[in-house]
PyMOL commands that place a pseudoatom at each C-alpha (Angstrom):
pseudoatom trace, name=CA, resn=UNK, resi=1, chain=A, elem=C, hetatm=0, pos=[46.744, 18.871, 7.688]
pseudoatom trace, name=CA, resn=UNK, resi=2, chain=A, elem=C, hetatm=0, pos=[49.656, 16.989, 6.255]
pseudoatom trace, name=CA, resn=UNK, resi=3, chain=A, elem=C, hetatm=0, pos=[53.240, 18.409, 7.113]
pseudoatom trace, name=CA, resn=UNK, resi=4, chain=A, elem=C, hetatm=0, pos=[55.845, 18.748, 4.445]
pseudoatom trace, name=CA, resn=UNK, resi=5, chain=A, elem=C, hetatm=0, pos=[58.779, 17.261, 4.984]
pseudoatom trace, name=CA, resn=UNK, resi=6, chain=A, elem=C, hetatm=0, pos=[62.351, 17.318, 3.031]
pseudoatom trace, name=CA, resn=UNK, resi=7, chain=A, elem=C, hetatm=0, pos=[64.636, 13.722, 3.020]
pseudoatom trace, name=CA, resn=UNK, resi=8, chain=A, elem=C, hetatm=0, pos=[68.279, 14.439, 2.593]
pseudoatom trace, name=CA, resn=UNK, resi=9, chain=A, elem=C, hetatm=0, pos=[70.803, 11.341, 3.022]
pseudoatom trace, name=CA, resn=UNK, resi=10, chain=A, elem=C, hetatm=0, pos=[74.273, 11.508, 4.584]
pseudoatom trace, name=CA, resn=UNK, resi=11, chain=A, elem=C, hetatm=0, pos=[77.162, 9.178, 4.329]
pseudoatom trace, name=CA, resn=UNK, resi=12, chain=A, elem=C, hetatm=0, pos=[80.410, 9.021, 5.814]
pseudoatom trace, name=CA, resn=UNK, resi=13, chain=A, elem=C, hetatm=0, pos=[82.946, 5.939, 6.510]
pseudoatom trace, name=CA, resn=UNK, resi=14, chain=A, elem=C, hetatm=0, pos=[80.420, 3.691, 7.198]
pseudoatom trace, name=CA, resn=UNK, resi=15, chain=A, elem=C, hetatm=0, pos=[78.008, 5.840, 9.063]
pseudoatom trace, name=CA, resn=UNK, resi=16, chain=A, elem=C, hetatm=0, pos=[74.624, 6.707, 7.400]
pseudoatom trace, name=CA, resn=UNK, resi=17, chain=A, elem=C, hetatm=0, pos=[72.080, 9.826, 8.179]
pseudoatom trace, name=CA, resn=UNK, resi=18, chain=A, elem=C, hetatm=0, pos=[68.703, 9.846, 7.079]
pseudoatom trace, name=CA, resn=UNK, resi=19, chain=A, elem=C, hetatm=0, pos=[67.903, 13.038, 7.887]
pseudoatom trace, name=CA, resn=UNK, resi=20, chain=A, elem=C, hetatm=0, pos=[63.858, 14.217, 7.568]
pseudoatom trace, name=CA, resn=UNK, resi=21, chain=A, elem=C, hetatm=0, pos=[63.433, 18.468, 7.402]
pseudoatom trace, name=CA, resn=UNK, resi=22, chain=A, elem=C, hetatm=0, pos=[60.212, 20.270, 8.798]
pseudoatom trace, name=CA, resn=UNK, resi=23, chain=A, elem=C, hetatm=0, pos=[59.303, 23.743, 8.930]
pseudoatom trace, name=CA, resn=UNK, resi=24, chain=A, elem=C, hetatm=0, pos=[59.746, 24.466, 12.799]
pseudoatom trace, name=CA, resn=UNK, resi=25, chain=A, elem=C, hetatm=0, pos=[61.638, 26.055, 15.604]
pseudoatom trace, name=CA, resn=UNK, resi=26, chain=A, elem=C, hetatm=0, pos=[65.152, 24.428, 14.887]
pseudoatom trace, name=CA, resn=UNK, resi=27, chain=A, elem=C, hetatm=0, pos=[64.972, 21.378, 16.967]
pseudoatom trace, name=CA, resn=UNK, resi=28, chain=A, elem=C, hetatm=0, pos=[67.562, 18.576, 16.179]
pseudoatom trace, name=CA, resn=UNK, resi=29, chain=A, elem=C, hetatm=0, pos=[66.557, 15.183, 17.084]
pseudoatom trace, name=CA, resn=UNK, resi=30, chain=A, elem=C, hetatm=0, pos=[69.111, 12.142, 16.500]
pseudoatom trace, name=CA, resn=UNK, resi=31, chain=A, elem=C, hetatm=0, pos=[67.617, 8.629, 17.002]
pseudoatom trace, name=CA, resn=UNK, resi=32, chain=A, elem=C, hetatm=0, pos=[64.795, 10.107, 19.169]
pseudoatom trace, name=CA, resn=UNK, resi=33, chain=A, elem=C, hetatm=0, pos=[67.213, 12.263, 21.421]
pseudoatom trace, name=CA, resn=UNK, resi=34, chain=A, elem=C, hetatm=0, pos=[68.007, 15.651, 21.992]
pseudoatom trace, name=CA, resn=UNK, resi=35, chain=A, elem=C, hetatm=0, pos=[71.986, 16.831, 19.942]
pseudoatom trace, name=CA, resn=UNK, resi=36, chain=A, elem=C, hetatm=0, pos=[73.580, 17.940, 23.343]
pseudoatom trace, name=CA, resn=UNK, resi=37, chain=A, elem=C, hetatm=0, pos=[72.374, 14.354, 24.572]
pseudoatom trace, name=CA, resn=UNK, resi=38, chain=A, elem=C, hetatm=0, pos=[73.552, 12.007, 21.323]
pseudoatom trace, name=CA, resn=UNK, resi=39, chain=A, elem=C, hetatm=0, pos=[76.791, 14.415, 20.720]
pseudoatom trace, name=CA, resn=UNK, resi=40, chain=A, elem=C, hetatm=0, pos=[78.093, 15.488, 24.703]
pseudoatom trace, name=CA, resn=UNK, resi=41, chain=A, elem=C, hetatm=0, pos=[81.161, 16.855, 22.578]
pseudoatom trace, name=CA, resn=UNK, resi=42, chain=A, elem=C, hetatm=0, pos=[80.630, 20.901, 22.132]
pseudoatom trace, name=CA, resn=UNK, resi=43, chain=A, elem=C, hetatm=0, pos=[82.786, 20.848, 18.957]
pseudoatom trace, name=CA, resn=UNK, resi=44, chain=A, elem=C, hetatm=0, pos=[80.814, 17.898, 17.401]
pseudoatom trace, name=CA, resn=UNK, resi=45, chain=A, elem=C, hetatm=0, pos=[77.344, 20.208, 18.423]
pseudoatom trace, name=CA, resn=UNK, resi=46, chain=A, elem=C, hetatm=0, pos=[79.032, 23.359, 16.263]
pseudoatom trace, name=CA, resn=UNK, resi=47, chain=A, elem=C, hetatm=0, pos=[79.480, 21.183, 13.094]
pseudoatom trace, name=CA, resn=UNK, resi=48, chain=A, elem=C, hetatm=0, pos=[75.524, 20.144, 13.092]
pseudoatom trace, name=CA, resn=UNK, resi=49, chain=A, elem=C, hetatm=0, pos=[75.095, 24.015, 13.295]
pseudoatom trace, name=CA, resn=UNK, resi=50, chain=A, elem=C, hetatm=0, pos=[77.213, 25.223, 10.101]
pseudoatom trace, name=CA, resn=UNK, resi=51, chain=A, elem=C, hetatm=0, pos=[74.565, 24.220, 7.558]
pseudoatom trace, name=CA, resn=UNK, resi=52, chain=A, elem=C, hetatm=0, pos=[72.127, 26.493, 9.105]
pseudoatom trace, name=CA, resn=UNK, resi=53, chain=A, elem=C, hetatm=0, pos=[74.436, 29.421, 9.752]
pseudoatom trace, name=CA, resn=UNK, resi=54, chain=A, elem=C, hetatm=0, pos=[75.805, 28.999, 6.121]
pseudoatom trace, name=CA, resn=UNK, resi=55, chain=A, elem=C, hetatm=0, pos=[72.136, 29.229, 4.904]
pseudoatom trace, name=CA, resn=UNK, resi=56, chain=A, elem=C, hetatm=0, pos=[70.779, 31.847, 7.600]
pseudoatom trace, name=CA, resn=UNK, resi=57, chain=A, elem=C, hetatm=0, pos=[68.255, 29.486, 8.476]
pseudoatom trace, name=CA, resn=UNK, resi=58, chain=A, elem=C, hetatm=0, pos=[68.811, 28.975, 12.067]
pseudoatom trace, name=CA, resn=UNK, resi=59, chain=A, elem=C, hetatm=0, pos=[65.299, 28.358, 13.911]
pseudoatom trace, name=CA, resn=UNK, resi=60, chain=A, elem=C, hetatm=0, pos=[63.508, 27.812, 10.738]
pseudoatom trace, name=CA, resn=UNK, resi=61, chain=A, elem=C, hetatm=0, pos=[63.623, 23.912, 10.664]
pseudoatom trace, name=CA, resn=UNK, resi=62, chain=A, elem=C, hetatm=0, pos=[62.879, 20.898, 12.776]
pseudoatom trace, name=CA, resn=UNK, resi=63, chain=A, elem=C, hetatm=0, pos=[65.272, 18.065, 12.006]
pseudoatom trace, name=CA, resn=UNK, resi=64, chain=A, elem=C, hetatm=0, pos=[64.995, 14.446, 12.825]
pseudoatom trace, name=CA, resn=UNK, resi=65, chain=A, elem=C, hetatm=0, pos=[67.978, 12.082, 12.127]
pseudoatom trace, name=CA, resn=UNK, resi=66, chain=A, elem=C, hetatm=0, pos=[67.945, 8.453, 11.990]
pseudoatom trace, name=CA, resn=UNK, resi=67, chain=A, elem=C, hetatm=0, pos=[71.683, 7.536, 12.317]
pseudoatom trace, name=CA, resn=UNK, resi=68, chain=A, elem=C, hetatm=0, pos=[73.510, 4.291, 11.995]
pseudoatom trace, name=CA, resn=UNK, resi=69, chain=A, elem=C, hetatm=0, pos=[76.854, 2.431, 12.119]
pseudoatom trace, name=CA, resn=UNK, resi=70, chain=A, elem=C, hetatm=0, pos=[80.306, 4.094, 12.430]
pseudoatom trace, name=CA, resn=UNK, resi=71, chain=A, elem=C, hetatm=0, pos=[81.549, 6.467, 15.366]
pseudoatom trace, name=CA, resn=UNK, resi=72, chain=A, elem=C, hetatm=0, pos=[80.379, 9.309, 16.932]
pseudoatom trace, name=CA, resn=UNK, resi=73, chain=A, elem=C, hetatm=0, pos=[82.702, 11.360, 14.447]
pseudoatom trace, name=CA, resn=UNK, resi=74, chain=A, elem=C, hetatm=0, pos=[81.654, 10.045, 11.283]
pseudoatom trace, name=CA, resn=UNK, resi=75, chain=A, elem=C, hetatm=0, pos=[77.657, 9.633, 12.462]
pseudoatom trace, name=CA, resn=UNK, resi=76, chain=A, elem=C, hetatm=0, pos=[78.272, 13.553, 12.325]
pseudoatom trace, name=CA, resn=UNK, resi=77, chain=A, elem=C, hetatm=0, pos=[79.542, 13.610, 9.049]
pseudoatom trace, name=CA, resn=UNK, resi=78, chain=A, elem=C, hetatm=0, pos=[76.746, 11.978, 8.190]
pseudoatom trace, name=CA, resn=UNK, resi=79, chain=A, elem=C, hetatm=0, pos=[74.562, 14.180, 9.619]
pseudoatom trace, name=CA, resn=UNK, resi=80, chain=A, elem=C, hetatm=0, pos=[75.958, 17.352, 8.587]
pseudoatom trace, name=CA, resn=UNK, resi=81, chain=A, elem=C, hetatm=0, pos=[75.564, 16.237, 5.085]
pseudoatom trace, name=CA, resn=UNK, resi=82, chain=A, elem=C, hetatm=0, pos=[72.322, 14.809, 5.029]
pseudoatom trace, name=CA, resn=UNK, resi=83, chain=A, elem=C, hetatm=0, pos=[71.314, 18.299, 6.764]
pseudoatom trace, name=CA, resn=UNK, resi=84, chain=A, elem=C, hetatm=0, pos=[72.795, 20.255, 3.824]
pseudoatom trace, name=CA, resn=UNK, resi=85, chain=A, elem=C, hetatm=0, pos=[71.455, 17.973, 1.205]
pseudoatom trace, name=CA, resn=UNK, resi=86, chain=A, elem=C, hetatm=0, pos=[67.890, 18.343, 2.432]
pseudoatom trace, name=CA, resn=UNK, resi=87, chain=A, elem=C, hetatm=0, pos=[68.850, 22.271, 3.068]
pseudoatom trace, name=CA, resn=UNK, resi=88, chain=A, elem=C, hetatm=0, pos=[69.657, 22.894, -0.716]
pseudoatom trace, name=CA, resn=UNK, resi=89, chain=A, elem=C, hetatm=0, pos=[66.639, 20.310, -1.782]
pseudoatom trace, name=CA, resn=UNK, resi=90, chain=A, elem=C, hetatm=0, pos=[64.138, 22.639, 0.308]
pseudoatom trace, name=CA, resn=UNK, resi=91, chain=A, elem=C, hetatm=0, pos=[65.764, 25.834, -1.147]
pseudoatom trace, name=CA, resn=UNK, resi=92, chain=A, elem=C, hetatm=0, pos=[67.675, 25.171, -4.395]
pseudoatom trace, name=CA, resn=UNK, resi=93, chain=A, elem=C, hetatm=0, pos=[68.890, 28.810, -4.003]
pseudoatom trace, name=CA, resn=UNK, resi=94, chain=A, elem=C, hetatm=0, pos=[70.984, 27.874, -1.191]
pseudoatom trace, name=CA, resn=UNK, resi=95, chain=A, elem=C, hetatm=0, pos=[72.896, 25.292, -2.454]
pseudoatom trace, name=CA, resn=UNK, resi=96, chain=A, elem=C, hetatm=0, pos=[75.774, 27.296, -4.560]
pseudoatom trace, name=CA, resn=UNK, resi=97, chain=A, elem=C, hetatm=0, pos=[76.636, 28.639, -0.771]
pseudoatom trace, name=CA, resn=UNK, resi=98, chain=A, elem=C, hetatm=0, pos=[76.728, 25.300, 0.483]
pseudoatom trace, name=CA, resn=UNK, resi=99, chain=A, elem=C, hetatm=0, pos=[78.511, 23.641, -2.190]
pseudoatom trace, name=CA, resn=UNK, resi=100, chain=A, elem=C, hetatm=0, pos=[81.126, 26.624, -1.983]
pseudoatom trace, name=CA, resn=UNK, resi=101, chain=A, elem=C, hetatm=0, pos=[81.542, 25.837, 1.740]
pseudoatom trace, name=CA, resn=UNK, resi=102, chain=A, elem=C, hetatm=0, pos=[82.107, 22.332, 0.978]
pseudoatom trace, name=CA, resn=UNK, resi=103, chain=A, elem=C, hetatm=0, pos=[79.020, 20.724, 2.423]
pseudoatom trace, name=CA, resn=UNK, resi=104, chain=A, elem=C, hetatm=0, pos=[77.211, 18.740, -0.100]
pseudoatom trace, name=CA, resn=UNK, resi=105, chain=A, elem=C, hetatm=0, pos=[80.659, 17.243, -0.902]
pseudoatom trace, name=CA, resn=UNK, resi=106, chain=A, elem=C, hetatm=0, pos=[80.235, 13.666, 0.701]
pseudoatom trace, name=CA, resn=UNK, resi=107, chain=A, elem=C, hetatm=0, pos=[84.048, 12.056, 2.232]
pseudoatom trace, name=CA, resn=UNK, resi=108, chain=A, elem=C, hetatm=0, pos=[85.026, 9.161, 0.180]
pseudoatom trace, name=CA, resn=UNK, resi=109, chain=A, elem=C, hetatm=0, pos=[87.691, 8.120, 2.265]
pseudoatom trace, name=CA, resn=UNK, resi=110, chain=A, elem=C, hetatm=0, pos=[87.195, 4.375, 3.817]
pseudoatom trace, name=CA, resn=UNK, resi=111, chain=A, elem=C, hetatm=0, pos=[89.163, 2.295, 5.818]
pseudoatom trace, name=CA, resn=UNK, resi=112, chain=A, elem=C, hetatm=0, pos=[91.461, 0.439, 3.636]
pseudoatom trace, name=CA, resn=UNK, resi=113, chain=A, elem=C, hetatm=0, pos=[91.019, -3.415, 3.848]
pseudoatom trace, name=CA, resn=UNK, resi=114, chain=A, elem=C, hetatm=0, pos=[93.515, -6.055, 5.419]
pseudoatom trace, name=CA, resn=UNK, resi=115, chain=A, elem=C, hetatm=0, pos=[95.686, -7.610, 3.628]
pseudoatom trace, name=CA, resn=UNK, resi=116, chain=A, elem=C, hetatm=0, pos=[96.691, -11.454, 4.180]
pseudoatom trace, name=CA, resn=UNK, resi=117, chain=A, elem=C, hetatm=0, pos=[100.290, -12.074, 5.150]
pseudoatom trace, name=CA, resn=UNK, resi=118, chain=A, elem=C, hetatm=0, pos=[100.120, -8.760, 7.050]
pseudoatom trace, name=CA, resn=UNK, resi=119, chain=A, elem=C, hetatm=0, pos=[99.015, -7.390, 10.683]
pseudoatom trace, name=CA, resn=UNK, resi=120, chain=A, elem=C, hetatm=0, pos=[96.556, -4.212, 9.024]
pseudoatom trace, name=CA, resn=UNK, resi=121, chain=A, elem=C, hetatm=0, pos=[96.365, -2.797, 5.926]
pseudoatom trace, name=CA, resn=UNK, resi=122, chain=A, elem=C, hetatm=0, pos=[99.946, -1.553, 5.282]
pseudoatom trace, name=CA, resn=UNK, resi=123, chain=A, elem=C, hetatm=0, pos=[101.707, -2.611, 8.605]
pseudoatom trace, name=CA, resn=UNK, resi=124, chain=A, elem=C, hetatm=0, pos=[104.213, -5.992, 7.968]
pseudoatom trace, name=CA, resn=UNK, resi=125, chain=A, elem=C, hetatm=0, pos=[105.204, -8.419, 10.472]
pseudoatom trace, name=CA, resn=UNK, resi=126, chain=A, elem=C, hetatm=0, pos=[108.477, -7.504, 12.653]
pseudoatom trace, name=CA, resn=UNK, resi=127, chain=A, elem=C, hetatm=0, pos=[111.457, -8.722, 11.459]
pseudoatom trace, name=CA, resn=UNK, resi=128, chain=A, elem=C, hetatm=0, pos=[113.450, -10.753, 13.681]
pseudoatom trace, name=CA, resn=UNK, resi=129, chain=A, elem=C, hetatm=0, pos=[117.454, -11.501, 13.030]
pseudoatom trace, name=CA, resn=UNK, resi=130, chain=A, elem=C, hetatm=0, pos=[117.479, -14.781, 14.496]
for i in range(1, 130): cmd.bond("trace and resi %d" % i, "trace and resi %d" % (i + 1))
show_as sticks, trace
zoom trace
């Protein structure tokens, strides 16, 4: 007896989720650990829970999460989206409501790079009268 399992994959900054979906009980494993454990933050453990309660499929999956690089913000990011994307792969009727919720829309936004001549990206030297 072979399990079936749904791959979704979630980016964002430079974070990446590679998030596997089972049929299960709803348990949420991130690099071998329990949510609460990876993500102590409560509001960080409500975003991995809006795909599900946007779908009304609370308790129906098991999720494992292999996530890398980035900050504990983005790595959820990630892992919200790689959630969804699996979500609307394993029920293609679900994905308008996700979509319209703005979850399979992945964050382009990265840092900006440094520029030579200048302390960051945008930030100039001080300037000094004498």
């Amino acid at each position: 007896m072979s399990k079936t399992y749904t791959w979704g994959l979630g980016r964002r900054k430079t974070s990446v989720a590679r998030v596997r979906l089972s049929p299960g009980t709803g348990q949420i494993l991130i690099n071998e650990r329990k949510s609460d454990a990876y993500f102590p933050i409560e509001r960080l453990q409500k975003l991995l829970s809006v795909p599900f309660s946007v779908t009304e499929s609370a308790g129906k999956y098991d999720v494992a999460v292999n996530a890398t690089g980035g900050g504990v913000v983005s790595q959820v990011g990630a892992v919200v989206l790689g959630i969804s994307r699996a979500l609307a792969k394993a029920d293609p009727n679900t994905e308008a409501n996700l979509r319209k919720h703005g979850l399979l829309t992945r964050d382009s936004r990265m840092v900006e790079r440094k520029k030579y001549g200048l302390h960051k990206a945008r930030r100039g030297t001080q300037f000094s009268k004498r």
